[in-house]
C-alpha positions in Angstrom: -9.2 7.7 16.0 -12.6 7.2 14.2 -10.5 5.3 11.6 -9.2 2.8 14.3 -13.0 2.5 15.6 -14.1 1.5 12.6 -10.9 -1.0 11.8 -10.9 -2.5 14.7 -14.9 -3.4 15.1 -14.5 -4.7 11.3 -11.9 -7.3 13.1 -14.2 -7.8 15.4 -17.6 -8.7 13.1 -14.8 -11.1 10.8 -14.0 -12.8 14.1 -17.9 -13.2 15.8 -19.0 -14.0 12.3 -16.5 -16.7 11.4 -17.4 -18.0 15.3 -20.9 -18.3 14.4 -20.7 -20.0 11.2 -18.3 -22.3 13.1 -20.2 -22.7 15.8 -22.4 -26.3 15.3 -25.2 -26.3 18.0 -27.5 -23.1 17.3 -29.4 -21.1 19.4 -27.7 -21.5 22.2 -26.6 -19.0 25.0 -23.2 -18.5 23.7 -24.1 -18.4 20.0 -27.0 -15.9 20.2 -23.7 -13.7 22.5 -21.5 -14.1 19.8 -24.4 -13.1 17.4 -24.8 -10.0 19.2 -21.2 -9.3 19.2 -21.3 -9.4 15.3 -24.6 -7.3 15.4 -23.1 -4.5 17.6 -19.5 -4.9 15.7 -21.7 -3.8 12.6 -23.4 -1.5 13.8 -20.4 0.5 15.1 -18.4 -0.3 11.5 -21.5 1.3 9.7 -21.7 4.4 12.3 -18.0 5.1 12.1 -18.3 4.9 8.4 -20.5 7.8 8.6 -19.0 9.7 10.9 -15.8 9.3 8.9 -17.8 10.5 5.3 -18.7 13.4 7.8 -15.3 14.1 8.8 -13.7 14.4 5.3 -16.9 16.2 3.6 -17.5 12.9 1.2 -20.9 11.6 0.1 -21.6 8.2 0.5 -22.5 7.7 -2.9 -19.1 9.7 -4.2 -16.9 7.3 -2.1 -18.1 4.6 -4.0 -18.1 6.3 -7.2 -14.4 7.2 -6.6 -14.0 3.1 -5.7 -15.2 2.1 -8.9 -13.4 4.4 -10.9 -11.0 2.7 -13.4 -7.2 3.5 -13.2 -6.0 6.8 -14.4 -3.6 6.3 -17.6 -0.5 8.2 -15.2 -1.1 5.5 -12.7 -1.1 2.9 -15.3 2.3 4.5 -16.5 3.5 4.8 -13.4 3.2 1.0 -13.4 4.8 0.2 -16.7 7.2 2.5 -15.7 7.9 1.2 -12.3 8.4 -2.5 -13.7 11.0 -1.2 -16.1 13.0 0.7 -13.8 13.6 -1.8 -11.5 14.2 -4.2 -14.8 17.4 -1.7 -15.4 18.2 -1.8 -11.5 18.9 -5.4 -11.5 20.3 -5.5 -14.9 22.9 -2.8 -13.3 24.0 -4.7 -10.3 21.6 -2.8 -8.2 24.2 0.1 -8.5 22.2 2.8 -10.5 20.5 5.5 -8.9 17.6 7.7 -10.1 20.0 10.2 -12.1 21.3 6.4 -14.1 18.2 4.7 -14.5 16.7 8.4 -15.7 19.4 8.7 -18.6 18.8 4.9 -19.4 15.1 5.3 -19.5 15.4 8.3 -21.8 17.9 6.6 -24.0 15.4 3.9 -24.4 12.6 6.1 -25.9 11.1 7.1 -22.4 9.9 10.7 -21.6 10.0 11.2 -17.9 11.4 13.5 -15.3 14.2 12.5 -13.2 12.4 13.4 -9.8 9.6 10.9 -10.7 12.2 7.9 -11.4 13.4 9.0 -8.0 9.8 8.6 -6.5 9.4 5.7 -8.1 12.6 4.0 -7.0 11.7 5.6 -3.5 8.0 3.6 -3.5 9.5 0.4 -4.8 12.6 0.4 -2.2 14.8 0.6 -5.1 18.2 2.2 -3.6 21.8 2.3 -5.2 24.6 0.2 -3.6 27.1 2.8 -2.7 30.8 2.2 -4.7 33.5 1.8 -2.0 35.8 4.7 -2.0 39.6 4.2 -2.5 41.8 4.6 0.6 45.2 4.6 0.2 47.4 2.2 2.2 50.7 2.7 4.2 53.8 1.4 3.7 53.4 0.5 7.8 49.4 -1.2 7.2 50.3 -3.5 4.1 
């Protein structure tokens, strides 16, 4: 709930703001309202910001620390593996799974579990065409 708050009143101070700057006679009625509207939208953004800090038992000052952070060398890998998995699912006419693209991978000098291909090809919407099962037809259906 806080977390909707705070998107939505972000919305809101983009919107008034981009109104103001818009706006070409200043000081008048309506621009010193939409001013205020980007004041209180603010204010509530910064408040719910708080509140949600509060709420998850982060500092302000370790959010942003954890923002600035560079990328963690398993994400990275994740990456580089990620791009050459779904390399090998196109190269395979889409019709690999994650048990396929694991052997391929490991053939090709990779060391990495089957489960995370799977998660992998789950996050990048990478799923196997299913192979069409034979059915046998009747003398009577030919």
């Amino acid at each position: 709930m806080v977390g909707q708050i705070h998107l939505t009143s972000a919305f809101v101070a983009i919107a008034a703001g981009a109104v103001v700057l818009s706006m070409r006679p200043k000081g008048g009625r309506w621009h010193r309202r939409v001013g205020w509207t980007y004041l209180i939208a603010m204010l509530v953004m910064n408040g719910t910001a708080l509140s949600i800090y509060r709420l998850y038992g982060v500092t302000r000052a370790g959010f942003y620390a954890w923002q600035s952070r560079p990328v963690s060398a398993h994400r990275e890998q994740d990456r580089r593996l990620a791009t050459a998995i779904s390399t090998l699912f196109t190269a395979h006419g889409e019709r690999y799974g994650s048990p396929r693209i694991h052997h391929a991978l490991t053939q090709a000098g990779w060391v990495v579990s089957r489960r995370r291909v799977a998660r992998l090809m789950r996050d990048a919407g990478l799923r196997a065409k299913a192979v069409r099962g034979y059915r046998a037809k009747t003398g009577v259906n030919r």
